[in-house]
C-alpha positions in Angstrom: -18.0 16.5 4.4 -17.6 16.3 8.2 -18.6 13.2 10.3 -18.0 12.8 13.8 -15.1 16.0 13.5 -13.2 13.8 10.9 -13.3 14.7 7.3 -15.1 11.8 5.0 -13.9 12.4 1.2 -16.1 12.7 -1.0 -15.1 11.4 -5.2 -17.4 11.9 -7.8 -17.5 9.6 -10.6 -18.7 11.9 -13.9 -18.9 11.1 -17.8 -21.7 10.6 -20.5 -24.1 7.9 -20.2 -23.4 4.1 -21.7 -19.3 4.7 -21.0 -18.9 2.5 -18.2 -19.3 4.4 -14.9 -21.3 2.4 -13.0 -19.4 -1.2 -14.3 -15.8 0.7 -12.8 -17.6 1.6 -10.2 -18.3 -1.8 -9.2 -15.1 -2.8 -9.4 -13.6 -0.2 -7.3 -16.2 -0.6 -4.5 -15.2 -4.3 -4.3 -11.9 -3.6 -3.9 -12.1 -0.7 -0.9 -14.6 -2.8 0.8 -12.3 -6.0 0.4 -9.9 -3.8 2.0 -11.9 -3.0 4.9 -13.2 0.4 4.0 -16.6 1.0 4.5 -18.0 2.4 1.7 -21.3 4.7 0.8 -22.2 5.4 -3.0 -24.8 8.3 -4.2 -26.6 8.0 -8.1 -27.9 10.6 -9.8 -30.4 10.2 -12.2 -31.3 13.5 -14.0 -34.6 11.7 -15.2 -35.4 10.6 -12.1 -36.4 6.8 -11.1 -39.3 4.3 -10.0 -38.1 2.5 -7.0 -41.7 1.3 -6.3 -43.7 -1.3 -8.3 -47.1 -0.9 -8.8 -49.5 -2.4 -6.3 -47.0 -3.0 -4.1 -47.8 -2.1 0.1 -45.0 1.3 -0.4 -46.8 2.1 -3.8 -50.0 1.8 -2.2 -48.7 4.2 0.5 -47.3 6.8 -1.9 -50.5 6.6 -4.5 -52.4 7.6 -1.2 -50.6 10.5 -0.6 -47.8 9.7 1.6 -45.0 12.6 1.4 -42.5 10.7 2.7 -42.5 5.9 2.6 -40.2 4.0 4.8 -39.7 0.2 3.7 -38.0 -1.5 6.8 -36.5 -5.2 7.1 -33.9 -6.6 9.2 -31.2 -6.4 6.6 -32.3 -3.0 4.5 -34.1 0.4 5.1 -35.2 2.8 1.7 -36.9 6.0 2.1 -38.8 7.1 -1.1 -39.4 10.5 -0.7 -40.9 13.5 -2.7 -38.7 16.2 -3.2 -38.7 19.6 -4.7 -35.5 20.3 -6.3 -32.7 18.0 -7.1 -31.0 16.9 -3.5 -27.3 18.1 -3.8 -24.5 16.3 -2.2 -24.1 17.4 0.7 -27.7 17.5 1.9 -27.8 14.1 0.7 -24.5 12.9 2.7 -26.1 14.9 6.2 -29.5 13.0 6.1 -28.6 9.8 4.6 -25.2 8.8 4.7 -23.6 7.4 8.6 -20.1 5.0 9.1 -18.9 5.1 6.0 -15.2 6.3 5.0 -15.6 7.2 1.8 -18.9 8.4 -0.4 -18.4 7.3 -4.3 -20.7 9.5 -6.9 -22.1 8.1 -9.8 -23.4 11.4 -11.6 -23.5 15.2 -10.9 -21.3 16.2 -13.5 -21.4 19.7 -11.9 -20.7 19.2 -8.3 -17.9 20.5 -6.7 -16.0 17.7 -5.4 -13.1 15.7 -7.0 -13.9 14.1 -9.7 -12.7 10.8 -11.8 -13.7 11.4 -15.6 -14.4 7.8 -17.1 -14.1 8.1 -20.8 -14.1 5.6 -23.3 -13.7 6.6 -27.4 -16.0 5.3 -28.6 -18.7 7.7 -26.8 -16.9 10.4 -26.8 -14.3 12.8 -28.4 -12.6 13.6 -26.1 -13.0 13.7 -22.4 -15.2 16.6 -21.1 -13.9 17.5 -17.8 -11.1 19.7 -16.7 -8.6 20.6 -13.8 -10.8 23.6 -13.6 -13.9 21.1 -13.4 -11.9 19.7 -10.1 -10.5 16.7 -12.4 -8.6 15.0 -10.2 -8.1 11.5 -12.7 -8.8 10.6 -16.2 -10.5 6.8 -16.3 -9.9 5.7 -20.0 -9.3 3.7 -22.8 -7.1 6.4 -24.4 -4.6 8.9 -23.0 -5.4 12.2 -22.7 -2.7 14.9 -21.7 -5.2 16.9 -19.0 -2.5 17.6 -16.6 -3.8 14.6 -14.2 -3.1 11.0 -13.3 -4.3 8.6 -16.4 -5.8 5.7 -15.0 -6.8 2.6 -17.0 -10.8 2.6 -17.1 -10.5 -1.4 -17.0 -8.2 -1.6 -14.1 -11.0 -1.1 -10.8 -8.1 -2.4 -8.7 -5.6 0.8 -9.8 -8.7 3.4 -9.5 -9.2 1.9 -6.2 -5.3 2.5 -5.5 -5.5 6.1 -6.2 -8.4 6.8 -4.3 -7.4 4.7 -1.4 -3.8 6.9 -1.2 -5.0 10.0 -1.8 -8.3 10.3 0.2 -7.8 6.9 2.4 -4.5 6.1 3.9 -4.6 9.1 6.8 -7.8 8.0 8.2 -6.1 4.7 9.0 -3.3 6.4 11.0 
């Protein structure tokens, strides 16, 4: 994804739901930001989600009809917008996402962008990405011979390593 003629990576974060993604996630956002990257996340939720909560000025606004609701403060914007397909990436990067280095995805098993598979036993078999998938790193709890770096899925702080020296580092120079 371009911004400003300088390429901004894009890593997606992918496994089933309940094996930790968002809580490594966490972890690795603290420790990019604490590092003085700016960083922009993107979550997918196939089922979709309620931002709104009933009776609230923004419900109220949507409820009437509004296509499109803007909440505004000094310290936060949200747009709650109707859609008619699932945003993909990119579109969501171009209208969304501004002065950030990196973009994190939560989700999107299917995208086409590098992707960390976080995998834990205990949901799953095995993991269920694959070089082919774009797997560029196993997160686990157990190792798995996929022809990729195997990164402890309860070490944030070596996730954000990897990330940090393989998308990161140039755009400092």
């Amino acid at each position: 994804m371009e911004e400003n003629g300088s390429l901004r990576p894009i890593v997606a974060f992918v496994g089933p739901s309940g094996v930790g993604k968002t809580t490594l996630l966490e972890g690795v956002i603290g420790e990019l930001v604490g590092r003085g990257w700016k960083v922009a996340t993107i979550k997918h939720n196939r089922h979709g989600f309620q931002i709104d909560h009933e009776g609230k000025d923004s419900w109220r606004h949507k409820r009437a009809g509004a296509r499109v609701t803007v909440l505004a403060s000094p310290r936060q914007t949200a747009v709650v917008e109707d859609t008619e397909e699932d945003p993909s990436i990119d579109e969501l990067c171009r209208r969304f996402i501004r002065g950030c280095d990196v973009v994190l995805v939560e989700g999107y098993k299917d995208n086409p962008y590098p992707k960390v598979e976080v995998y834990r036993r205990s949901v799953g078999e095995r993991p269920l990405s694959s070089r082919e998938d774009n797997l560029i790193a196993l997160a686990g709890d157990e190792f798995f011979d996929l022809g990729v770096p195997f990164l402890d899925v309860n070490d944030a702080r070596s996730v954000a390593d990897f990330i940090e020296e393989r998308y990161l580092r140039e755009r400092r120079r």
